[in-house]
C-alpha positions in Angstrom: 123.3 112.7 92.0 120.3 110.7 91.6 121.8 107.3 92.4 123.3 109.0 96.0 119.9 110.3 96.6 118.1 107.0 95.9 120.5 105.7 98.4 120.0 108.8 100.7 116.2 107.8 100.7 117.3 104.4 101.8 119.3 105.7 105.0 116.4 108.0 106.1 113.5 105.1 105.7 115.2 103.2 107.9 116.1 106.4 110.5 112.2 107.0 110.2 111.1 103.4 110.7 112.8 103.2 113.9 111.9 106.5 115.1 108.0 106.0 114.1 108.5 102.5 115.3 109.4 103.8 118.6 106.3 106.4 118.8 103.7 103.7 118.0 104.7 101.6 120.4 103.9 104.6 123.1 100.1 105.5 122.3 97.5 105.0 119.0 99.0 104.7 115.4 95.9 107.5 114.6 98.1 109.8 117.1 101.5 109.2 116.0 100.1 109.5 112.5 98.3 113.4 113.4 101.2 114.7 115.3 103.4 113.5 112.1 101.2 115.8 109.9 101.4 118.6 112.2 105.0 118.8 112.8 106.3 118.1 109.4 103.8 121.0 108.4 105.3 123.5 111.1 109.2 122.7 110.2 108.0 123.0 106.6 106.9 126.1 106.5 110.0 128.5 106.7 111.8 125.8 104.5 109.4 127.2 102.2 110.0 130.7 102.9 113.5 130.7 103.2 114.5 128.0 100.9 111.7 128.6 98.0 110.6 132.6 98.9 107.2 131.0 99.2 104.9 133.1 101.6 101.7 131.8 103.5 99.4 133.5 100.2 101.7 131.9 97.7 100.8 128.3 99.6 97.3 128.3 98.2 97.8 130.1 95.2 100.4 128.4 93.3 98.7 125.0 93.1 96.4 124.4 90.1 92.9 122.3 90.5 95.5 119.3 88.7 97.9 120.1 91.7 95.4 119.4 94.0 93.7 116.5 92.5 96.4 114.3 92.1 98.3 115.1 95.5 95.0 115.0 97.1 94.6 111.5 95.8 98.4 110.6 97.0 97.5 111.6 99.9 94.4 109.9 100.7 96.0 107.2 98.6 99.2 106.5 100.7 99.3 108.8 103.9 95.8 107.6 105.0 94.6 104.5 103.2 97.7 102.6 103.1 99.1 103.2 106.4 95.6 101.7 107.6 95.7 99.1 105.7 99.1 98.4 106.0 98.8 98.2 109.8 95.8 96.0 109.0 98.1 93.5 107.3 100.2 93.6 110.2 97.9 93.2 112.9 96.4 90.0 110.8 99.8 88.2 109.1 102.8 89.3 111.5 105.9 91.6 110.6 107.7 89.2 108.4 104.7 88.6 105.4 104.2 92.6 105.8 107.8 93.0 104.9 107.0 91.0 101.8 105.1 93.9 100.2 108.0 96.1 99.8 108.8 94.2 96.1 105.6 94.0 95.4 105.2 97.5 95.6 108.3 97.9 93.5 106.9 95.5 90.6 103.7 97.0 90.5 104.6 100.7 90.1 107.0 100.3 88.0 103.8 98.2 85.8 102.4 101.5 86.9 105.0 103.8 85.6 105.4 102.1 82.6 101.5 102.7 81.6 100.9 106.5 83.3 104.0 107.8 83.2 106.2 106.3 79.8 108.4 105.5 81.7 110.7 103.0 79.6 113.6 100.4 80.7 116.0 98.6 78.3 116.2 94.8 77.8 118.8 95.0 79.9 117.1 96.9 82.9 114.1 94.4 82.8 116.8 91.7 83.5 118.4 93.5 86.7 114.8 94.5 87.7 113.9 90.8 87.5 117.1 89.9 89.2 117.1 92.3 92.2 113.1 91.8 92.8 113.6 87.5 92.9 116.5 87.5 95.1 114.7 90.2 97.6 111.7 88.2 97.5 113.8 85.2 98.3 115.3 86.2 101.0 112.2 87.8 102.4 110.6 84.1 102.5 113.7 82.5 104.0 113.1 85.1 106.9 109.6 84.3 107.4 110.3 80.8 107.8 107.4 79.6 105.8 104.7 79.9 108.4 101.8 77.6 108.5 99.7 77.7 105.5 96.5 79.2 107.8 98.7 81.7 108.8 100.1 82.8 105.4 96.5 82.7 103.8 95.4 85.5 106.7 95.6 89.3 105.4 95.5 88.7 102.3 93.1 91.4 101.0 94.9 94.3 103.2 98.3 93.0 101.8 96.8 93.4 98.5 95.4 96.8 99.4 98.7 98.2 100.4 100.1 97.3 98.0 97.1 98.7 95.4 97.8 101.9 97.6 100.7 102.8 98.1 101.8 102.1 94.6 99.1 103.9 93.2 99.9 107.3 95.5 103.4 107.4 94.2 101.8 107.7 90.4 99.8 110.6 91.9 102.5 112.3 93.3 104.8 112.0 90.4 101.9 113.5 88.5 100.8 115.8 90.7 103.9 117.5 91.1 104.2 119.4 88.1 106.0 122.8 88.3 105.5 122.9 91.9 108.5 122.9 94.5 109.3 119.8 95.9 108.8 121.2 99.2 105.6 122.8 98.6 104.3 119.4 97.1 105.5 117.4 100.3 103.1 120.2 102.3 100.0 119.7 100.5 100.1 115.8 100.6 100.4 116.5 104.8 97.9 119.4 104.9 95.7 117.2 102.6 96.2 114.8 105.2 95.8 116.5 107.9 92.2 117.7 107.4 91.5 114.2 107.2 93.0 112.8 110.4 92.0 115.5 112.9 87.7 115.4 112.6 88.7 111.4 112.2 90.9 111.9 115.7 88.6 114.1 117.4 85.3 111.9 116.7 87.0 109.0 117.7 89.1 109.8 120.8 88.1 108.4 124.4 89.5 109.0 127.3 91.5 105.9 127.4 93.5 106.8 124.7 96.9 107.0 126.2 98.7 110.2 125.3 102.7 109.9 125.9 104.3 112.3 128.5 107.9 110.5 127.8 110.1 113.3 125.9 112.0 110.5 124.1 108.5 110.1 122.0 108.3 113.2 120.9 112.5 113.0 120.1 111.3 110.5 118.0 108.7 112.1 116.3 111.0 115.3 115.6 113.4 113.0 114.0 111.2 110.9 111.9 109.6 113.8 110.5 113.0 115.0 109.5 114.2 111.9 108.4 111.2 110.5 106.4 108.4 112.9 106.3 110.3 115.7 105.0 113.9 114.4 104.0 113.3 110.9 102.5 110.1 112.6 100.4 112.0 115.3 99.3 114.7 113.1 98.1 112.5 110.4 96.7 111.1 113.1 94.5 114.4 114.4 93.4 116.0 111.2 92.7 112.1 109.6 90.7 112.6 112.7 88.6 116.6 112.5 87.8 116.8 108.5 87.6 113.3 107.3 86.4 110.7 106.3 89.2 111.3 102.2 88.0 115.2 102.6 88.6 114.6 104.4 92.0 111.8 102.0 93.5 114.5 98.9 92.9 117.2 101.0 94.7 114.3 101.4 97.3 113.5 97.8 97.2 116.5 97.1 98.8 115.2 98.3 102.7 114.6 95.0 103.6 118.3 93.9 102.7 119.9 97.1 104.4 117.7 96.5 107.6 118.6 92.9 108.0 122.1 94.0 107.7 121.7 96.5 110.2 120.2 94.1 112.7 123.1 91.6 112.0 126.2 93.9 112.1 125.2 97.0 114.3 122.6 95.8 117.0 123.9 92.1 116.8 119.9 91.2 117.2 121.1 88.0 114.2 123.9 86.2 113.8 125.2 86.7 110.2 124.0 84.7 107.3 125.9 83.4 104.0 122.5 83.1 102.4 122.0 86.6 103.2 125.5 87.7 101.7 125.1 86.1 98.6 121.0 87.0 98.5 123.0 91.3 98.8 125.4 90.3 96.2 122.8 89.0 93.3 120.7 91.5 94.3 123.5 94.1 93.8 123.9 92.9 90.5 120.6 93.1 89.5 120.4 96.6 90.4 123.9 97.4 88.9 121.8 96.3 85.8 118.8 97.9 86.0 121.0 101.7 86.3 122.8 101.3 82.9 
């Protein structure tokens, strides 16, 4: 079951990515990013209560200073931090060197994981990990054509802080989980996050700010929050816990393949590619590997 939810996180990162892609496209990132806190908060909520029997007192009072310490820090970490400096990168070196991160987030938490959190892989596992992470990073270069060297040398140091970030936030969560419900943990890294973005929202907003009226943008919210605020977190702590958080980041590593394939084959935005074929079967290997 931890395999098919690594995948299951896989499916619902990209559902989220086009949603939130969508949203940000109508009005600020700092928006999009606020109204994400507060609705996944709301639909949270009776989840809690009717899923866990957790009431509104129970919210506050299960969490131990540790609890809050470490998914404080993932949140600040990852929700805040490295979606500003991720948009950073992307605003300085283009889409394609920002899709370059995703393996190096993968190598360097599992790095991570290896030295805060035991975890261990086999001879064997290092090979697929190897495997999977080269060919990814391969045919993430192919796609960004090489771009001039000025170009590639810009955003380096918010690449590098992304990458410092997020992998860094999925170390706190792991270990700020403890004995908590999944659930209950997702809600504290958004409330966390939320008393951060609103003073930050309400001290910086201007009246040119240019709040959507479209319904499709909320639609899109709605369904990103389901898909990757609240499904794909819930999952991705379910499957870090039943597979080992190396193992699932190289499942999760994958996006970039599965995306490309999506553009190819479903919105026909590419014509297919025999380099990109064999690049999904090596890197298939790798990762049939790296879960023995």
């Amino acid at each position: 079951m931890g395999y098919l939810a690594a995948y299951g996180v896989v499916i619902l990162l990209i559902i989220g990515i086009y949603s939130f892609g969508y949203a940000a496209k109508q009005t600020s990132l700092l928006f999009v990013l606020l109204l994400e806190t507060i609705v996944g908060l709301v639909l949270i909520l009776p989840l809690l209560f009717f899923v866990n029997g957790i009431g509104l007192t129970e919210i506050f009072a299960m969490p131990t200073q540790q609890n809050w310490l470490w998914l404080g820090a993932a949140s600040v970490m990852g929700f805040v931090l490295g979606n500003y400096f991720s948009l950073m990168h992307i605003r300085e070196a283009g889409e394609k060197l920002n899709s370059l991160l995703s393996p190096a987030i993968t190598a360097l938490t599992i790095l991570l994981s290896y030295i805060f959190l035991n975890d261990k892989l086999a001879a064997l596992q290092w090979l697929g990990t190897l495997i999977a992470l080269f060919t990814i990073v391969l045919f993430l270069l192919k796609q960004s054509n090489l771009q001039a060297q000025e170009q590639k040398s810009k955003g380096i140091l918010s690449g590098l802080a992304t990458v410092i970030c997020i992998s860094f936030t999925i170390i706190c969560t792991i270990k700020g989980v403890g004995n908590l419900p999944f659930l209950l943990a997702i809600w504290l890294r958004l409330f966390v996050a939320f008393i951060i973005l609103l003073p930050v929202f309400i001290l910086t907003y201007k009246n040119k700010y240019r709040l959507p009226v479209n319904y499709l943008f909320y639609v899109a919210i709605f369904l990103g929050v389901l898909a990757q605020t609240i499904g794909a977190a819930y999952l991705w702590l379910y499957a870090s816990f039943k597979i080992s958080v190396s193992v699932f980041q190289i499942i999760v590593a994958t996006l970039p393949l599965v995306m490309y394939a999506i553009d190819v084959y479903i919105f026909k935005k590419s014509k297919p590619s025999v380099f990109f074929l064999v690049t999904a079967v090596v890197a298939a290997v790798g990762i049939a590997l790296a879960m023995l």
